[in-house]
Backbone bond lengths (Angstrom), bond angles and torsions (degrees), N, CA, C in turn:
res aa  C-N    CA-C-N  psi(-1)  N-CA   C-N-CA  omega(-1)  CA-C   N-CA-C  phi
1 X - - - 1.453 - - 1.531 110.84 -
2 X 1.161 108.08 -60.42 2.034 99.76 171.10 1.135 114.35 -57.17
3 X 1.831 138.38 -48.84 1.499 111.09 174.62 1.135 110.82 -53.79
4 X 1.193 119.69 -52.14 2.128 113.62 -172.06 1.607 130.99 -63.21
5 X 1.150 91.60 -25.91 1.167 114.05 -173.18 1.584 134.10 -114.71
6 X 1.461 108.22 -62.64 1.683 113.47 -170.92 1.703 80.06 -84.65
7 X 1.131 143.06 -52.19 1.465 130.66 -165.90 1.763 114.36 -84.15
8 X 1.164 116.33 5.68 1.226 119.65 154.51 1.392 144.25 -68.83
9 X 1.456 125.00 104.09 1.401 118.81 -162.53 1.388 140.21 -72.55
10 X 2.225 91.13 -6.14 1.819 88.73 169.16 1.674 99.60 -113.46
11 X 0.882 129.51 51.38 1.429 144.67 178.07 1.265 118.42 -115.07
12 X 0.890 137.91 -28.49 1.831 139.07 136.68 1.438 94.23 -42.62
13 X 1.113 129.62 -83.32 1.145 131.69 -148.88 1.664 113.50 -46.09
14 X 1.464 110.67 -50.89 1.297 110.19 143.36 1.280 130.57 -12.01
15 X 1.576 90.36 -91.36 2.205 102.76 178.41 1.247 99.42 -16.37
16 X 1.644 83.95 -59.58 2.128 86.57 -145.94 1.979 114.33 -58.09
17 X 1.452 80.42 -21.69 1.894 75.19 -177.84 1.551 110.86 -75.28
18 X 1.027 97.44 -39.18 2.129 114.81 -177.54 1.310 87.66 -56.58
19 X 1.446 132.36 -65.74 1.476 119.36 -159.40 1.719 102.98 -61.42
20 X 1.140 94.44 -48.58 1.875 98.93 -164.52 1.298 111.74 -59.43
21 X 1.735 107.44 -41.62 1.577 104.81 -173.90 1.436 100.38 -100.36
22 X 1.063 137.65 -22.63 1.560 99.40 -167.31 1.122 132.72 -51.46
23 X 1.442 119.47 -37.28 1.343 131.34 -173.54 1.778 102.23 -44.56
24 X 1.482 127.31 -45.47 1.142 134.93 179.68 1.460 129.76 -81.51
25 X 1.557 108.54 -15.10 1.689 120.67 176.11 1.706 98.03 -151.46
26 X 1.271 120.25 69.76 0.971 152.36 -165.78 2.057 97.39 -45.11
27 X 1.462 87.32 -50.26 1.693 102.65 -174.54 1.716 115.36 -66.35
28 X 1.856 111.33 -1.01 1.426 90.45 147.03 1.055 110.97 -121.79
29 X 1.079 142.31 53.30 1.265 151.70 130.91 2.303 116.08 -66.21
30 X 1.679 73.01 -53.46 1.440 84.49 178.30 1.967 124.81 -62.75
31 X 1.302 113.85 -35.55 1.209 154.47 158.28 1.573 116.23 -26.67
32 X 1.550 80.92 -59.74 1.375 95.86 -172.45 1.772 105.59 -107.14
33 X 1.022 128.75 13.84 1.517 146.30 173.44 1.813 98.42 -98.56
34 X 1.204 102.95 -58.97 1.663 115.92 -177.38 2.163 123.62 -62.32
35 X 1.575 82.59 -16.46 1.752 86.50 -161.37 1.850 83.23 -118.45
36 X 1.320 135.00 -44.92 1.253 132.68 -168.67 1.428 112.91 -106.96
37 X 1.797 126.18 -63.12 1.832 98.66 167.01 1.000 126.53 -88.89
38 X 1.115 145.76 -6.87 1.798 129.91 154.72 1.535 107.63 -47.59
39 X 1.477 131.39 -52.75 1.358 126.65 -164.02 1.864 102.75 -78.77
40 X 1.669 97.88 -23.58 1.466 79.12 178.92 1.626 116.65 -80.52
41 X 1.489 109.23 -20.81 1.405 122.49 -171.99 1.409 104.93 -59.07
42 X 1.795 106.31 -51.34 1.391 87.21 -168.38 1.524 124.26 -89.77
43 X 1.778 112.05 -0.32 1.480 103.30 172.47 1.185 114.60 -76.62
44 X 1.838 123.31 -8.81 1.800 133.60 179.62 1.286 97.98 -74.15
45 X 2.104 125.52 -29.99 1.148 107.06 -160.08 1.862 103.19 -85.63
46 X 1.112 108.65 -23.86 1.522 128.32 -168.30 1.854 101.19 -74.32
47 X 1.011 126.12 -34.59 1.653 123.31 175.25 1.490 87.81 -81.62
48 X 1.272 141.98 -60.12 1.395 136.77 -170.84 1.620 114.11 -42.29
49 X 1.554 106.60 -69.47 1.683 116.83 141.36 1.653 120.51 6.78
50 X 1.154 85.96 -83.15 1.309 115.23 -162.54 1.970 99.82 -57.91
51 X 1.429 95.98 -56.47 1.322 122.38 -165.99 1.934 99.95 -47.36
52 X 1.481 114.52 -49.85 1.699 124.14 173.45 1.142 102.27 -52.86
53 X 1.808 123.50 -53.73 1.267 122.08 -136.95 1.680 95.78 -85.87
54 X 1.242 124.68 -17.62 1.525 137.96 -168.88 1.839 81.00 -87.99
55 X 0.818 135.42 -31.99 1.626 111.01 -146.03 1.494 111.20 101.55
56 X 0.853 124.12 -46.93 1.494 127.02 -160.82 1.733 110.54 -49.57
57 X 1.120 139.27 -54.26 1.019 169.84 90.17 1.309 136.96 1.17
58 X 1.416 108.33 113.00 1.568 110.77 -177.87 1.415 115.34 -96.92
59 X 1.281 120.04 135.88 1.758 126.37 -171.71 1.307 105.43 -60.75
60 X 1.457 113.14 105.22 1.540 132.19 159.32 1.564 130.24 -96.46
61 X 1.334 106.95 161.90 1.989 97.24 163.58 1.295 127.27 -69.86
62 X 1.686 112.76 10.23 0.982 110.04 165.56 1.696 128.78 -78.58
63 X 1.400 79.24 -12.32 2.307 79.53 -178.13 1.679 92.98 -75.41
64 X 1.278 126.50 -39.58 1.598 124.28 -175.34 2.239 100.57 -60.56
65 X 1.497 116.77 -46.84 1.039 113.89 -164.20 1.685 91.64 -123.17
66 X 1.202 114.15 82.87 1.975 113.55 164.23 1.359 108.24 -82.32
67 X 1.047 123.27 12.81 1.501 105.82 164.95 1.005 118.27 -104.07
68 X 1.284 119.04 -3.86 1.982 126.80 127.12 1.630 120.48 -2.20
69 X 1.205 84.94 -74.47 1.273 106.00 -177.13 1.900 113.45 -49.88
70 X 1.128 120.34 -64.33 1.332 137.63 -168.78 1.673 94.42 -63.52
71 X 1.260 111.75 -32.29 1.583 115.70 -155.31 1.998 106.85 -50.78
72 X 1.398 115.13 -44.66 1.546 114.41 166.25 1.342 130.30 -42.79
73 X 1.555 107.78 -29.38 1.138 126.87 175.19 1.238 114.80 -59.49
74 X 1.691 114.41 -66.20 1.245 130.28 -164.60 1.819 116.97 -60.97
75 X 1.590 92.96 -22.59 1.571 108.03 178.25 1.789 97.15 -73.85
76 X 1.096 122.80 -60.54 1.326 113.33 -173.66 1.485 110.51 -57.03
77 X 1.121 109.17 -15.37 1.963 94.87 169.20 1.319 110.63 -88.83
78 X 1.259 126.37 -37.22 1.309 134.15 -168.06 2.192 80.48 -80.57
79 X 0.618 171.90 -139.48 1.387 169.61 136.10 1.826 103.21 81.37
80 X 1.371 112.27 -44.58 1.142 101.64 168.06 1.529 116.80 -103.30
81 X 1.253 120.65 -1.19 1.429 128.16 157.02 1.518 105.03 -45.84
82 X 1.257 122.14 -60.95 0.939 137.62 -166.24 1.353 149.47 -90.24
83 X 1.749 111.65 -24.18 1.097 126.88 -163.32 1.597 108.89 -150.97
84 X 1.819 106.40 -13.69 1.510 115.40 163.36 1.456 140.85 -23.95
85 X 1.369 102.06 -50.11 1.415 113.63 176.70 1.485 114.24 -64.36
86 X 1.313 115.50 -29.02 1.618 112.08 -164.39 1.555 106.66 -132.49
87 X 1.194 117.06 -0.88 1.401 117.77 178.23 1.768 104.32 -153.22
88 X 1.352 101.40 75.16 1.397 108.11 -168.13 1.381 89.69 -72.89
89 X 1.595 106.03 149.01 1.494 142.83 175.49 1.432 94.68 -91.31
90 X 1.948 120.84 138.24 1.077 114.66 -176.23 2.093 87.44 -105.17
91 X 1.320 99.42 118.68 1.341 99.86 -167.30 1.671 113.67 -71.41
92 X 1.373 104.84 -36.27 1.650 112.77 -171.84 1.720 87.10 -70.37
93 X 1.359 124.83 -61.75 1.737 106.46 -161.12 1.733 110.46 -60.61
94 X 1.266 105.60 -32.73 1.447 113.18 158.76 1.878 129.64 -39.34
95 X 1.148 95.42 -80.26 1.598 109.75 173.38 2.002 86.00 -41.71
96 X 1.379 139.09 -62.00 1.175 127.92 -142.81 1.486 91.10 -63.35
97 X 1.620 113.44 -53.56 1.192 107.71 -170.65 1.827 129.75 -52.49
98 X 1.361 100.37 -28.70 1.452 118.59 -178.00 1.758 101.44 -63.81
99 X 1.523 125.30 -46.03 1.428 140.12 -150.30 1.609 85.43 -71.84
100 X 2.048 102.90 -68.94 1.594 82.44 162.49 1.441 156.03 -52.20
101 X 0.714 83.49 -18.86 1.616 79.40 -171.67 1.511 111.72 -95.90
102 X 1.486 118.65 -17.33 1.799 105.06 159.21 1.539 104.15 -87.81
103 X 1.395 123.34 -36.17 1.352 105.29 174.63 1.434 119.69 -45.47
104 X 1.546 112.73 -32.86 1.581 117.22 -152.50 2.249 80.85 -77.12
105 X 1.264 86.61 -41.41 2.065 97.47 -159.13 1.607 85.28 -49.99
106 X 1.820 121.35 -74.82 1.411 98.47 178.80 1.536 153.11 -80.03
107 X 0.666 96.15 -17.16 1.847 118.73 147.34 1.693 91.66 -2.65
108 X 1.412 100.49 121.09 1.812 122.56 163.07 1.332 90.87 -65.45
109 X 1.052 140.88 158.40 1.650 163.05 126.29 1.488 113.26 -38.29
Protein backbone atom coordinates (compact mmCIF):
# COMPACT_ATOMS: atom_id res chain seq x y z
CA UNK A 1 0.00 0.00 0.00
CA UNK A 2 2.76 2.81 0.56
CA UNK A 3 4.76 1.93 -2.64
CA UNK A 4 1.43 2.11 -4.71
CA UNK A 5 -0.19 4.26 -3.09
CA UNK A 6 0.82 6.61 0.00
CA UNK A 7 4.29 7.08 -2.02
CA UNK A 8 2.69 7.74 -5.22
CA UNK A 9 2.82 11.17 -6.72
CA UNK A 10 -0.39 11.25 -8.91
CA UNK A 11 -2.48 9.76 -6.15
CA UNK A 12 -3.21 12.84 -4.16
CA UNK A 13 -4.32 14.17 -7.05
CA UNK A 14 -6.79 11.52 -7.24
CA UNK A 15 -8.00 11.79 -3.43
CA UNK A 16 -8.43 15.24 -3.90
CA UNK A 17 -10.79 14.94 -6.90
CA UNK A 18 -12.87 11.83 -5.30
CA UNK A 19 -13.20 13.88 -2.14
CA UNK A 20 -14.06 17.21 -3.91
CA UNK A 21 -16.14 15.75 -6.66
CA UNK A 22 -17.96 13.00 -5.64
CA UNK A 23 -20.54 14.59 -3.90
CA UNK A 24 -21.40 16.07 -7.55
CA UNK A 25 -20.63 12.90 -9.96
CA UNK A 26 -21.27 10.49 -7.43
CA UNK A 27 -20.41 7.58 -10.16
CA UNK A 28 -16.67 8.24 -9.67
CA UNK A 29 -16.69 7.74 -6.48
CA UNK A 30 -18.49 4.54 -7.18
CA UNK A 31 -15.95 3.57 -10.01
CA UNK A 32 -13.34 3.91 -8.11
CA UNK A 33 -14.91 2.02 -4.88
CA UNK A 34 -15.88 -0.90 -7.46
CA UNK A 35 -12.42 -1.27 -9.46
CA UNK A 36 -9.90 -0.25 -6.36
CA UNK A 37 -11.61 -0.95 -2.65
CA UNK A 38 -13.70 -3.89 -3.09
CA UNK A 39 -10.63 -5.75 -4.80
CA UNK A 40 -8.43 -4.30 -2.24
CA UNK A 41 -10.86 -5.24 0.64
CA UNK A 42 -11.14 -8.55 -0.29
CA UNK A 43 -7.42 -9.54 -0.98
CA UNK A 44 -6.83 -7.74 2.96
CA UNK A 45 -9.71 -10.07 3.90
CA UNK A 46 -8.08 -13.31 2.28
CA UNK A 47 -4.30 -12.78 3.94
CA UNK A 48 -6.32 -12.04 7.23
CA UNK A 49 -8.25 -15.44 6.40
CA UNK A 50 -5.55 -17.07 5.75
CA UNK A 51 -3.55 -15.39 8.57
CA UNK A 52 -6.37 -17.32 11.54
CA UNK A 53 -6.52 -20.33 9.49
CA UNK A 54 -2.44 -20.68 9.51
CA UNK A 55 -2.28 -19.90 13.24
CA UNK A 56 -0.55 -16.87 12.68
CA UNK A 57 -3.29 -14.70 13.62
CA UNK A 58 -5.91 -14.36 16.07
CA UNK A 59 -9.71 -13.89 14.88
CA UNK A 60 -10.49 -10.19 15.09
CA UNK A 61 -13.17 -7.53 13.77
CA UNK A 62 -10.86 -6.89 11.53
CA UNK A 63 -11.72 -9.81 8.95
CA UNK A 64 -15.54 -8.20 9.18
CA UNK A 65 -13.85 -4.45 8.72
CA UNK A 66 -10.13 -4.81 6.66
CA UNK A 67 -10.13 -1.54 5.84
CA UNK A 68 -8.88 -1.23 9.32
CA UNK A 69 -6.05 -2.27 8.31
CA UNK A 70 -5.23 0.14 5.25
CA UNK A 71 -6.85 2.96 7.36
CA UNK A 72 -2.99 4.32 8.70
CA UNK A 73 -2.18 4.46 5.36
CA UNK A 74 -4.86 6.58 4.09
CA UNK A 75 -4.07 9.11 7.03
CA UNK A 76 -0.54 9.53 5.82
CA UNK A 77 -1.82 10.63 2.43
CA UNK A 78 -4.47 12.69 3.61
CA UNK A 79 -1.49 14.09 6.19
CA UNK A 80 0.57 14.93 3.33
CA UNK A 81 -2.35 16.26 1.35
CA UNK A 82 -2.41 18.57 3.78
CA UNK A 83 0.27 19.39 6.04
CA UNK A 84 3.33 17.92 3.76
CA UNK A 85 4.94 20.92 2.84
CA UNK A 86 5.60 22.18 6.36
CA UNK A 87 5.28 19.31 8.62
CA UNK A 88 6.72 16.50 6.65
CA UNK A 89 5.60 12.97 7.77
CA UNK A 90 8.67 10.70 8.07
CA UNK A 91 7.01 7.97 5.90
CA UNK A 92 9.58 4.97 6.27
CA UNK A 93 9.53 5.38 10.40
CA UNK A 94 5.84 5.66 9.87
CA UNK A 95 4.96 2.69 7.57
CA UNK A 96 7.39 0.76 10.39
CA UNK A 97 5.27 1.98 13.00
CA UNK A 98 1.92 1.14 11.21
CA UNK A 99 3.46 -2.75 10.25
CA UNK A 100 3.84 -2.87 14.04
CA UNK A 101 1.29 -2.15 15.49
CA UNK A 102 -1.36 -4.35 13.40
CA UNK A 103 1.09 -7.08 13.43
CA UNK A 104 1.46 -6.56 17.25
CA UNK A 105 -2.96 -6.10 17.23
CA UNK A 106 -3.04 -9.59 15.31
CA UNK A 107 -0.41 -11.49 16.54
CA UNK A 108 -1.54 -15.12 18.23
CA UNK A 109 -0.33 -14.84 21.87
Amino acid sequence: MYANVVRNDRVPYIFRMLVAESGRFPQLAEIYHREIIVPGIKAMRKVLERGVTEGVFKPTKALEFPQMIAAAGLLAMVWQLLFGQHHKLDLDAYMKAHEEFVLHSLKRE
